[in-house]
C-alpha positions in Angstrom: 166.9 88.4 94.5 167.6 88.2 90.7 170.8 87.5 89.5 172.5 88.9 86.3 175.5 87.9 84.6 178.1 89.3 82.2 176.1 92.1 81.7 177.0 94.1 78.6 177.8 97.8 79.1 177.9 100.1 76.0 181.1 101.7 75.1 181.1 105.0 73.9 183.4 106.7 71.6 184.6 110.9 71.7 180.9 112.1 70.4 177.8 110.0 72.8 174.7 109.2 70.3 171.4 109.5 72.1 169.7 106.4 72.6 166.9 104.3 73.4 166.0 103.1 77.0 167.8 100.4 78.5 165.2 97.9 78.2 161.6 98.1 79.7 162.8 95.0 81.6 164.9 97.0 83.7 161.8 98.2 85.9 161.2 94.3 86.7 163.8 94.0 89.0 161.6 96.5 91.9 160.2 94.8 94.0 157.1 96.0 95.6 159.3 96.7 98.7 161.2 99.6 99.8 165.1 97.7 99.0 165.7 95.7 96.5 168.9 93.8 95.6 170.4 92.3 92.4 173.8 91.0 92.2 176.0 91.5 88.4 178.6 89.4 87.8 180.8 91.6 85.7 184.1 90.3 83.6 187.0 92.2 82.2 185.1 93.4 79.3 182.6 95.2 81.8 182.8 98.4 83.8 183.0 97.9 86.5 185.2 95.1 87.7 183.8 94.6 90.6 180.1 92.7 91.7 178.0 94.9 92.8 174.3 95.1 94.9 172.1 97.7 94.4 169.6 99.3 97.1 166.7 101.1 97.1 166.9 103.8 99.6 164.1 106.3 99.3 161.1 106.4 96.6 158.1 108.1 95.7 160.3 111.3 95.8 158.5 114.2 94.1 160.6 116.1 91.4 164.0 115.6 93.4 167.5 117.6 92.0 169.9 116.6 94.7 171.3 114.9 97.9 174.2 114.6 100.1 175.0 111.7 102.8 175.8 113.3 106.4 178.5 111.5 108.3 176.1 109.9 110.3 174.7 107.7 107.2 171.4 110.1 107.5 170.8 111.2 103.7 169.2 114.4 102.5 167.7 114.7 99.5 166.0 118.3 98.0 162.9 118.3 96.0 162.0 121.3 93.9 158.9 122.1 95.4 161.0 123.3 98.6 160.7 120.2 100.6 163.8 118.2 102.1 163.5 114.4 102.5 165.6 112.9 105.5 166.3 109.3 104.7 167.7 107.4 107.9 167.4 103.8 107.6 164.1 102.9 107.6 163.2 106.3 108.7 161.6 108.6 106.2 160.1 112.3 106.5 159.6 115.3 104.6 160.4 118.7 106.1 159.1 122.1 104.1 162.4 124.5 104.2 161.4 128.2 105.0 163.1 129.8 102.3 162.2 133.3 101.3 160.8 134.0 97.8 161.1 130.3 96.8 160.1 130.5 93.1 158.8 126.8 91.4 158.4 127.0 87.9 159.8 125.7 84.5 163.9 124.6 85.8 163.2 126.8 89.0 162.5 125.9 92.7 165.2 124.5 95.6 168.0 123.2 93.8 171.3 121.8 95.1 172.5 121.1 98.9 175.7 121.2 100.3 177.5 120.5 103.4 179.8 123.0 105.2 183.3 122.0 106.1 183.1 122.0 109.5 179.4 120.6 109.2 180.1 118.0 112.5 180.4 121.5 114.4 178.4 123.9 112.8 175.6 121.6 111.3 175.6 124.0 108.3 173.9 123.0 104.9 173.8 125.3 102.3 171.0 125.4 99.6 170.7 127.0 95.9 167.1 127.5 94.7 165.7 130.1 92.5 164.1 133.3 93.8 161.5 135.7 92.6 158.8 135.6 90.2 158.6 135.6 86.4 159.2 139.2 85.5 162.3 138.9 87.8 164.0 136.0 89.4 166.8 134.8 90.0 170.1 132.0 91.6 170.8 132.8 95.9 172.8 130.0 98.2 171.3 129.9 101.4 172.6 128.3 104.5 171.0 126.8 107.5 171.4 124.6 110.3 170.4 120.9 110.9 169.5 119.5 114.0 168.9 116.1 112.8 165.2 116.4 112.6 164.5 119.9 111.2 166.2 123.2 109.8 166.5 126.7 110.7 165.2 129.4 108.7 167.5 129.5 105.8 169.6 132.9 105.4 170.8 134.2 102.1 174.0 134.4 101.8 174.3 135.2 98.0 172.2 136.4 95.4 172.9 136.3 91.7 173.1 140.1 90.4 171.5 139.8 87.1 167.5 139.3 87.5 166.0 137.5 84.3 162.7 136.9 82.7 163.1 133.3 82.3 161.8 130.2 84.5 164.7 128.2 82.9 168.8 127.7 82.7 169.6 128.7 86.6 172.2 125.8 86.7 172.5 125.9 90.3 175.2 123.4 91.4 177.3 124.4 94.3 180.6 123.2 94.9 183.0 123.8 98.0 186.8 123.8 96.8 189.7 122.7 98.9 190.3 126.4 99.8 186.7 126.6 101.6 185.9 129.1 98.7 182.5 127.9 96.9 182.1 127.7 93.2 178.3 128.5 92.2 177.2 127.5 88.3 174.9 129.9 87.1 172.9 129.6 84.1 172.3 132.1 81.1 168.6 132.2 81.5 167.9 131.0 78.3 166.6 134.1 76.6 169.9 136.5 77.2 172.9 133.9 75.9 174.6 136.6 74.8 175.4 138.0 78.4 177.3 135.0 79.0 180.2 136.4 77.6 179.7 139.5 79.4 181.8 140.2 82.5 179.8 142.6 84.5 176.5 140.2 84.3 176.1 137.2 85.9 174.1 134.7 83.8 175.9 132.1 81.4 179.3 131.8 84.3 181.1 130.1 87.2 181.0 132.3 90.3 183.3 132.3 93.6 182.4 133.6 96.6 183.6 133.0 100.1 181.2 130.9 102.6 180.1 133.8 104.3 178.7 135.2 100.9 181.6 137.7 100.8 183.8 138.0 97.5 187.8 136.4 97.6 189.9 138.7 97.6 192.1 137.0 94.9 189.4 137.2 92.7 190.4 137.8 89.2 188.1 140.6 88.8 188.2 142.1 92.0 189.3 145.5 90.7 186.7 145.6 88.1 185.0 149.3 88.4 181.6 147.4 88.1 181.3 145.1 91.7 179.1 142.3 89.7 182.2 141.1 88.1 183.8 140.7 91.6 182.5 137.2 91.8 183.3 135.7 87.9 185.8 132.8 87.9 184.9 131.3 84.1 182.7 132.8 82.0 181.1 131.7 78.4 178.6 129.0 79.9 175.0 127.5 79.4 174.1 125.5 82.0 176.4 124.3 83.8 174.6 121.5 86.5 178.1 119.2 86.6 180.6 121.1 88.9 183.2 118.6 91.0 186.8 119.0 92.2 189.3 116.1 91.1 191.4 115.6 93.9 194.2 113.6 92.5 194.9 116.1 89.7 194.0 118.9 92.0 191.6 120.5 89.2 187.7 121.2 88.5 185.3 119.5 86.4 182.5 120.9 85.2 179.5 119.8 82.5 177.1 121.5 80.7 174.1 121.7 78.5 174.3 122.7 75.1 171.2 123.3 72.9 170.3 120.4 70.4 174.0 118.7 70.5 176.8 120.6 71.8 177.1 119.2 75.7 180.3 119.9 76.8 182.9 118.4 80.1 185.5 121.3 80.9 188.2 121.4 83.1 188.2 124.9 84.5 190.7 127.3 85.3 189.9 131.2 86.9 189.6 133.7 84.4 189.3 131.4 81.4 186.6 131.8 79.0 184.2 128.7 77.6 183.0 130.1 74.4 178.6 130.1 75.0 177.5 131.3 72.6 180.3 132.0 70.2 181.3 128.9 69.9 179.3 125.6 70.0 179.1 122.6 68.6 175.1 122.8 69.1 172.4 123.8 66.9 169.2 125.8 68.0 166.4 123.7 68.9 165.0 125.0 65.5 167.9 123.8 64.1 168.8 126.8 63.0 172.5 127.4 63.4 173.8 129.6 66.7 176.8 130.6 65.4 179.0 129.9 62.5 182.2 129.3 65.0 183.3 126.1 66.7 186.8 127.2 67.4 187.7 131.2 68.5 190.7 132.9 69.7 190.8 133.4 73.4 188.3 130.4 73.7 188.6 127.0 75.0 187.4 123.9 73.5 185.5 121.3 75.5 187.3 118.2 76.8 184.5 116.1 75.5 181.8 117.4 73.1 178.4 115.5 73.3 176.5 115.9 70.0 173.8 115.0 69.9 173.1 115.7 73.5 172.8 113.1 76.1 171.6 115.7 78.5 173.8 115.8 81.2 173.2 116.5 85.3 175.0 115.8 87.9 178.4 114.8 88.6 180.8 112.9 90.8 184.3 112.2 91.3 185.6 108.6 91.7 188.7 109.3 93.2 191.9 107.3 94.7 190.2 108.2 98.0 187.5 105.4 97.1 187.8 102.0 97.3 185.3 100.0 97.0 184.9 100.4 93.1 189.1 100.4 92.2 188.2 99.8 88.4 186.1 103.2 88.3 189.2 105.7 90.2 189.8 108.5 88.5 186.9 108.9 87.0 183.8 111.1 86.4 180.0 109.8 86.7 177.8 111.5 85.0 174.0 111.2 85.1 171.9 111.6 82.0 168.4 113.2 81.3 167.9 112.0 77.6 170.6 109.7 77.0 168.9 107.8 80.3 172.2 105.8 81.6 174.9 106.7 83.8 178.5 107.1 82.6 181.8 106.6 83.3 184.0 109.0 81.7 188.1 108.4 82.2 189.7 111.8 83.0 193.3 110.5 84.1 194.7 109.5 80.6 193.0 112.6 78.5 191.7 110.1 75.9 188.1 110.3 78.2 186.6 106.5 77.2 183.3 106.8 78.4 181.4 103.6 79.3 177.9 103.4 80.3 177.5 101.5 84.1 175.1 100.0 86.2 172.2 99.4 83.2 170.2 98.0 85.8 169.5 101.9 87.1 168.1 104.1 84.0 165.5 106.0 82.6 165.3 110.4 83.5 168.5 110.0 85.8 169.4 113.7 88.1 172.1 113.3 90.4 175.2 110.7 91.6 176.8 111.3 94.7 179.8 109.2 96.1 179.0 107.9 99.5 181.6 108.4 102.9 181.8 104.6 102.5 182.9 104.8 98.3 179.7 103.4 97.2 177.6 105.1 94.5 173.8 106.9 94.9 172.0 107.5 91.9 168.8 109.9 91.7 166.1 109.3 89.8 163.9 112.4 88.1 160.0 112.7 88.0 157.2 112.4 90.4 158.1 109.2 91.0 161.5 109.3 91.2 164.5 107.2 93.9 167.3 107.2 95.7 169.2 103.8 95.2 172.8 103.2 96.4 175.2 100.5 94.5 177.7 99.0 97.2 180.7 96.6 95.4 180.5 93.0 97.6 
């Protein structure tokens, strides 16, 4: 066990500068066990408050995106290649999903996982992953049950509309709202930005659909002549892989990539429109200059600009509902693939002071996920990536 005190977190102000690693150090504290601990003794100038252990639940994970705790503990964590690891305890195995047209390449292959509502009943996970093959691929949500050891075949429930030529930009985070109504970010491909801010194709937006795979009714564009706009609730997106529901404020949160700079947090409301590609605060990885707008009628500004990018992925809400870490309610976590920490970002007060947490965990990190207990699981990214889980003491 190693002990750290009054470990310094860095502040960060409106705009996040991409930084160095954390320390080389950090790696030091695995062990050359499965768990390791290390206690932080934190002090009112940290984030946060509260002394923390950290855990190391799964490794050697290959090329992981995402995971979700089950109710009884049992973790499941997807890896690209198609594979789902069940962590339970000390109880590790690796399970190949069935899932038709899998296509693993560039950004592409199994993507999020979900549970249903009802999941205790039904045992019903639901899946993104990308489909196809080069010339034409694309975004479908699949569900399937769980018996505790093994799935059924997955079935398709939803496919994105709008095939592309791209291995990248899918986005692919799920969320199930309050309404049991799920929100599904989809990317814009890379190559077509421009159809982002078109309503009748599907890349570069937000979709809702119900958890059958049917459209909701109340659908903004529901009477739209052309059915592919029957699913768009926000459009004018990149790729969006940060999509959670604020609970207290009763209101969705969503992140996104922007080229070179230009990462954006939006809170998102049906119908609204997010400005890709019209508006950014992003340059082209060239540098050349996207577009000459940073502001447009009609369009909404990001909450928080990140320029230059810290490369955001995933996302979870620290709600009132949690606990365990009281100093971190109310707000955001965001993991980072290029900034390589994990922050804090306060959404209650709309001033959104963002501090960087737990240095001990960094490097390429890909998801957070808030445990049924209130503690915090971080992904790592890579071939040799892990699941560790903080818990406050």
């Amino acid at each position: 066990m190693l002990k750290l005190t009054k470990l310094m977190q860095l502040k960060k102000g409106l705009c996040l500068h991409t930084s160095k690693d954390f320390s080389c150090k950090q790696w030091l504290l695995y062990f050359a066990v499965s768990v390791f601990c290390c206690n932080a003794a934190a002090n009112d100038a940290t984030l946060p408050l509260e002394r923390y252990t950290i855990h190391t639940l799964a490794t050697k994970l290959n090329s992981p995106w995402s995971m979700v705790e089950l109710p009884n503990g049992t973790w499941l964590i997807t890896e690209r290649d198609g594979h789902v690891v069940i962590v339970n305890g000390e109880n590790h195995s690796r399970v190949k999903l069935d899932l038709a047209g899998l296509y693993v390449a560039g950004q592409g292959g199994l993507l999020d996982v979900v549970l249903a509502p009802d999941f205790e009943q039904s045992k019903t996970v639901f899946f993104t992953y990308a489909q196809g093959e080069l010339k034409a691929n694309r975004l479908v949500v699949a569900k399937a049950e769980f018996n505790g050891t093994e799935f059924s075949k997955p079935k398709i429930i939803y496919s994105v509309a709008t095939d592309k030529g791209t291995p990248q930009h899918y986005a692919g985070r799920a969320l199930i709202l309050p309404d049991e109504t799920m929100l599904i970010s989809s990317g814009d491909g890379f190559d077509y930005r421009e159809q982002a801010q078109v309503v009748t194709n599907q890349l570069g937006k937000i979709l809702r659909i119900n958890l059958d795979g049917t459209i909701p009714s109340d659908n903004l564009f529901i009477s739209h002549v052309d059915a592919k706009a029957h699913a768009v609730f926000t459009l004018g997106h990149r790729n969006p892989q940060g999509l959670v529901y604020d609970y207290d404020a009763k209101r969705i949160v969503s992140h996104e990539h922007g080229p070179a700079g230009g990462d954006e947090l939006n809170f998102l409301s049906k119908g609204e429109n997010y400005g890709w590609p019209v508006i950014t605060f992003g340059k082209d990885y060239s540098q050349a200059r996207i577009s000459p707008f940073t502001e447009y009628k009609g369009m909404n500004q990001p909450s928080v600009n990140w320029t230059p990018s810290i490369a955001p992925s995933g996302m979870a809400y620290y709600g009132t509902r949690h606990t365990q870490f009281s100093s971190l309610q109310k707000q955001v976590l965001i993991t980072t693939l290029v900034d390589r920490k994990l922050y804090a970002v306060n959404i209650a007060n709309n001033q959104f002071e963002q501090t960087a947490v737990f240095p001990e965990i960094s490097g390429r990190l890909r998801d957070v996920f808030i445990s049924n207990a209130g503690n915090i699981a971080v992904l790592t990214d890579g071939k040799d990536a892990g699941l560790h889980l903080i818990t406050a003491q």
